[in-house]
LUMKEGU-758489 format. One line per field, with one value per residue (C-alpha): residue number from 1; z, x, y; residue in one letter. Coordinates in Angstrom, 1 decimal. Example, Ala and Ser with C-alpha at 12.3 -4.5 7.8 and 13.67 -1.06 7.14 Angstrom:
2
nr	c(1	2) .
w	c(7.8	7.1) .
u	c(12.3	13.7) .
v	c(-4.5	-1.1) .
rest	c(a	s) .
! end
This chain:
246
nr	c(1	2	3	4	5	6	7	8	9	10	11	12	13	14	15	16	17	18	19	20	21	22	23	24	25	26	27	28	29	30	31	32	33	34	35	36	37	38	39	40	41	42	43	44	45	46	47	48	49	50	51	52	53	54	55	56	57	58	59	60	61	62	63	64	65	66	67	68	69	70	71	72	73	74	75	76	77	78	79	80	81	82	83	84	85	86	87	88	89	90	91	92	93	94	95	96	97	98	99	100	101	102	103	104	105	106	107	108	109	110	111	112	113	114	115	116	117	118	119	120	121	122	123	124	125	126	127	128	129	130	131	132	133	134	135	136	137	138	139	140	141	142	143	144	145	146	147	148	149	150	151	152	153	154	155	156	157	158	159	160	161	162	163	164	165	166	167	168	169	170	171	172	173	174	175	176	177	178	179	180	181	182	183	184	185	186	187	188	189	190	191	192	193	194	195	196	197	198	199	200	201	202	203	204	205	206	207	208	209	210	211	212	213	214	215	216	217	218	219	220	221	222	223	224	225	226	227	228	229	230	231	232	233	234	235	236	237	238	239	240	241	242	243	244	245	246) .
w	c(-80.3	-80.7	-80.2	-77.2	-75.6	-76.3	-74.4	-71.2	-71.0	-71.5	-69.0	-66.2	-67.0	-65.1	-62.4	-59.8	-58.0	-61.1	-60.8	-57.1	-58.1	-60.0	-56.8	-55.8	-58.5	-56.1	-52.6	-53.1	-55.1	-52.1	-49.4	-50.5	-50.8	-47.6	-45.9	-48.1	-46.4	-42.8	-43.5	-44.1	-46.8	-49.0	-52.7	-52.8	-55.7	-58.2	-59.0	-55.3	-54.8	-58.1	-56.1	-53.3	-55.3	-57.8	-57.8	-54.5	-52.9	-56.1	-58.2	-55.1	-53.6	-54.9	-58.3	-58.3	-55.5	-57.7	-60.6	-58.8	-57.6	-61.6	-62.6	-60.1	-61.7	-64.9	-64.5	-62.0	-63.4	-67.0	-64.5	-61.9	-64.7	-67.2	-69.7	-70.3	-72.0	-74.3	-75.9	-76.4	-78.2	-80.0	-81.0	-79.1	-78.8	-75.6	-76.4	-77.3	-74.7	-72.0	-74.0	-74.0	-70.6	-70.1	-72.5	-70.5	-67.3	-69.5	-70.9	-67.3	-65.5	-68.3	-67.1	-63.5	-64.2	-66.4	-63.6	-61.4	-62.6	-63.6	-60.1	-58.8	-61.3	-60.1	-56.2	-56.5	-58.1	-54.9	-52.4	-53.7	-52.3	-55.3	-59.1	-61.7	-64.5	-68.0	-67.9	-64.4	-66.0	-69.5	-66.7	-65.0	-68.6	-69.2	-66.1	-66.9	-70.1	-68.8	-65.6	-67.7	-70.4	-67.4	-64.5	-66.1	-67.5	-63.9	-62.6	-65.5	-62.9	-61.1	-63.9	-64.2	-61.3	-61.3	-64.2	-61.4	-58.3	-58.3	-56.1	-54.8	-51.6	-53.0	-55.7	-53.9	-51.3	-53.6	-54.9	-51.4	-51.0	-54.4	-53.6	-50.3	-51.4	-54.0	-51.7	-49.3	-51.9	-53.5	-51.2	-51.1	-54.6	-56.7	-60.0	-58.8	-58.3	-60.8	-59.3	-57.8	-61.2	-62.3	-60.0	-61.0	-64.8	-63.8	-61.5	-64.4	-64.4	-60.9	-61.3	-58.8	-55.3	-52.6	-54.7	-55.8	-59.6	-60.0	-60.6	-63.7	-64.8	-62.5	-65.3	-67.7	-65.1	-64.3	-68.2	-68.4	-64.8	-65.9	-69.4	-67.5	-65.7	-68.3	-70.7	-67.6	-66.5	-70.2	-70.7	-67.5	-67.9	-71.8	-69.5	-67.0	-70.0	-72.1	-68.8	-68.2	-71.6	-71.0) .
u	c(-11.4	-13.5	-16.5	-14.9	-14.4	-18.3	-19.2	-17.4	-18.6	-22.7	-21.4	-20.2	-22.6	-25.0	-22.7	-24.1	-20.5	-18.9	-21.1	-20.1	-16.2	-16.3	-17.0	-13.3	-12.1	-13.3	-11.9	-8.5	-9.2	-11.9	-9.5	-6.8	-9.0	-9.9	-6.1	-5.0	-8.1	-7.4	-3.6	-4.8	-1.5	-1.9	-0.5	0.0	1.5	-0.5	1.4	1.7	-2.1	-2.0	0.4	-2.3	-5.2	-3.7	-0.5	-1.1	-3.4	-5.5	-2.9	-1.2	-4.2	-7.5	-7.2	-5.1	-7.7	-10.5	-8.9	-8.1	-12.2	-12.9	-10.5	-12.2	-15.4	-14.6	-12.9	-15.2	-18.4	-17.8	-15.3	-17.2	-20.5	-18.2	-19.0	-15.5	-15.4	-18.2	-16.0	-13.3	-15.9	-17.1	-13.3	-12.8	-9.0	-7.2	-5.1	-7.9	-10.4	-7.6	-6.6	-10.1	-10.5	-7.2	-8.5	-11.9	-10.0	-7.5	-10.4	-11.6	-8.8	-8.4	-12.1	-11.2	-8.1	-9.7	-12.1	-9.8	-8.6	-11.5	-12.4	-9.0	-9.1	-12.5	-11.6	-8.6	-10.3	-12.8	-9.8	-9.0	-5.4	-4.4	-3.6	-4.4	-1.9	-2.1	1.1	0.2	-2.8	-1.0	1.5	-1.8	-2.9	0.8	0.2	-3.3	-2.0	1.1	-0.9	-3.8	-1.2	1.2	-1.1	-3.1	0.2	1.7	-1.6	-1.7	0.0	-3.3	-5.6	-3.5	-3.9	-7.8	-7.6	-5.8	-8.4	-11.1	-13.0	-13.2	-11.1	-7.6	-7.6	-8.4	-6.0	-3.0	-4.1	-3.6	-0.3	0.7	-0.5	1.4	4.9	4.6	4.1	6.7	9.7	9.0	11.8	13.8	14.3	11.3	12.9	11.7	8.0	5.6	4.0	6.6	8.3	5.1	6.5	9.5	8.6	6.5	8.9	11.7	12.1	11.5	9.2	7.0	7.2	8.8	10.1	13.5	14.5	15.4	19.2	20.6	20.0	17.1	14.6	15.9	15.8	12.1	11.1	12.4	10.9	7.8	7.7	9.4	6.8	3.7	5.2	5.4	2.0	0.6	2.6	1.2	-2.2	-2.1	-0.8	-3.6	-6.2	-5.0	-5.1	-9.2	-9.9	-8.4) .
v	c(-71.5	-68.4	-70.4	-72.5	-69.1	-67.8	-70.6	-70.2	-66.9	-68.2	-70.8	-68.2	-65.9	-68.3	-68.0	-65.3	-65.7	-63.4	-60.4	-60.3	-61.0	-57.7	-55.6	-56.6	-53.8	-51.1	-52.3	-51.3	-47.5	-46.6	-48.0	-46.3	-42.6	-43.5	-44.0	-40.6	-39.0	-39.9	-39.0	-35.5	-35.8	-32.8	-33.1	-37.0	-37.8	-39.7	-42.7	-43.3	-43.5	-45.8	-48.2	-48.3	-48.6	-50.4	-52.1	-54.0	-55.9	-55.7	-57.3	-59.5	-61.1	-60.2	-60.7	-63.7	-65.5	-64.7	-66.4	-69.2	-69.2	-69.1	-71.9	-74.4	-73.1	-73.5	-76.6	-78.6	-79.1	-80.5	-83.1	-84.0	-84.5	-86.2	-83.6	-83.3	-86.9	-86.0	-82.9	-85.6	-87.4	-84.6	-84.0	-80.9	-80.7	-80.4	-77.5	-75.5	-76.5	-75.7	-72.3	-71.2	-71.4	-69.4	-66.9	-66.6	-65.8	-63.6	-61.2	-61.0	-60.2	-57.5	-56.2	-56.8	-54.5	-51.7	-51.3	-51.1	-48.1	-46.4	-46.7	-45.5	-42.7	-41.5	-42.0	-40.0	-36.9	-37.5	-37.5	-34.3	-34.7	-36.3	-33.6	-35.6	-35.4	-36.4	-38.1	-39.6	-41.0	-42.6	-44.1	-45.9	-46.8	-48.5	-50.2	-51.5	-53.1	-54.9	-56.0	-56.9	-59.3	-60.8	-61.3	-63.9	-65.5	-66.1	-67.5	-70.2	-72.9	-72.2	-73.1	-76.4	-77.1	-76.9	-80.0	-82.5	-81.4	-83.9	-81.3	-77.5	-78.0	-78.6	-76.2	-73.4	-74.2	-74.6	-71.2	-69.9	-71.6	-70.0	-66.6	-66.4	-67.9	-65.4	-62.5	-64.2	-64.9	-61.0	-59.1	-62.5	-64.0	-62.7	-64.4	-67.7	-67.4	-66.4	-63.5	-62.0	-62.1	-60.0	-57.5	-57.5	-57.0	-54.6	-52.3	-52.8	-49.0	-48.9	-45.9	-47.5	-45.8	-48.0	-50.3	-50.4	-50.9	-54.5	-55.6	-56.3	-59.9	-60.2	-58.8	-61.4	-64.0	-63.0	-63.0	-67.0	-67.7	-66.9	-68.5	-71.7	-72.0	-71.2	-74.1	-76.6	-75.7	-75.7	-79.4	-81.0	-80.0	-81.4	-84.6	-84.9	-84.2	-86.8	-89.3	-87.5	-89.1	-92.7) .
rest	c(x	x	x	x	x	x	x	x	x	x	x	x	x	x	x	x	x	x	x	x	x	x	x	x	x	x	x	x	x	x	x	x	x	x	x	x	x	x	x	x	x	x	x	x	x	x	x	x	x	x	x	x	x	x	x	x	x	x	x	x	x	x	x	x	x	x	x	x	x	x	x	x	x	x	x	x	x	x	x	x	x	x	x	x	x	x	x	x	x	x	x	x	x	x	x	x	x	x	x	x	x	x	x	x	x	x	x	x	x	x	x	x	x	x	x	x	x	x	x	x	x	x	x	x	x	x	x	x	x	x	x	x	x	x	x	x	x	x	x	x	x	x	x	x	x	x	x	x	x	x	x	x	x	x	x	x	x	x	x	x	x	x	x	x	x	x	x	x	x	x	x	x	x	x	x	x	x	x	x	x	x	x	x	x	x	x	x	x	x	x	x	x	x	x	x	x	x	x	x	x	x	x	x	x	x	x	x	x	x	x	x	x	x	x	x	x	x	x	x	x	x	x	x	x	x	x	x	x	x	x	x	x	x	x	x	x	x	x	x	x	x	x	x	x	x	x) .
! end
């Protein structure tokens, strides 16, 4: 496995496209130094400049879009050159050739992430509206882990989805469609859809700004949404690599 995963990396590490990707970690953080700026808000409260750097747009749509990019990357080549059926030959299993690439995308969302918030750490010292606390920043650390561990897990349907696609095209539209109906179905039934399950995990305390704590029973329901739909995903892509091999 370890090796499977050592590869992926050498293999993306070609790719120019993911040393570009990780300049998405710093939109949010300088956008959101920016809008505190031109507010002219004095004493903005730390965890709400976290929420704008941090625990929006970042995790909503850049993030997820990226790792949708990835998962067509990863996915494409070895398909469309039929490399695929030569690691079936070489008697690669299926489980672990579809869990390394989760585990690729899963240590770089957890890079994606921690720079995020270096960067939102470093652009709210420069906004000087924001006080840094220390429990501020172990808040933002908490944040980081559980984004870092869950994000990737509601964005597994995505990498699935990348083993039907013959091509780019599809794929990256699905990932579209599953971004937005996330972001659509999060004020309206967020224990349905993956990501806005994320959010609903991740506001459990409802100590983020804005958002109100989630109702009893909706946490649980969130916790099995997710996992409901991580096994499907996990189960239909062992089914369409098993038909690759045939």
């Amino acid at each position: 496995m370890l090796k499977l995963i050592h590869i992926e990396f050498l293999k993306l590490r070609r790719q120019k496209q993911l040393g570009f990707s990780l300049f998405g970690s710093i939109l949010m953080p300088f956008l959101a130094m920016l809008y505190f700026k031109y507010l002219g808000t004095p004493n903005v409260e730390p965890i709400l400049f976290y929420k704008w750097a941090l625990l929006g747009l970042t995790c909503w749509v850049i993030l997820p879009f990226i790792w949708g990019i990835l998962s067509v990357l990863l996915m494409y080549n070895e398909q469309h050159f039929h490399i695929r059926r030569q690691l079936w030959f070489a008697s690669v299993g299926k489980l672990n050739y579809f869990l390394s690439k989760f585990f690729t995308l899963f240590i770089y969302s957890f890079i994606f992430i921690l720079l995020s918030c270096i960067w939102t750490l470093t652009f709210a010292s420069f906004s000087q509206n924001v006080t840094l606390t220390m429990p501020s920043i172990l808040w933002l650390i908490k944040k980081w882990i559980e984004i870092s561990i869950l994000l990737p897990l509601a964005m597994l349907p995505i990498l699935t989805a990348a083993t039907f696609g013959k091509g780019y095209i599809l794929p990256i539209c699905l990932n579209l469609i599953y971004i937005f109906s996330g972001f659509v179905m999060a004020s309206q039934t967020p224990e349905i859809h993956p990501l806005s399950s994320l959010f609903v995990i991740l506001n459990r305390n409802g100590d983020i700004p804005g958002v109100l704590a989630p109702a009893s029973g909706t946490l649980f329901s969130a916790i099995c949404c997710l996992l409901l739909w991580d096994l499907t995903a996990m189960l239909l892509a062992l089914f369409s690599l098993k038909k690759d091999s045939k």
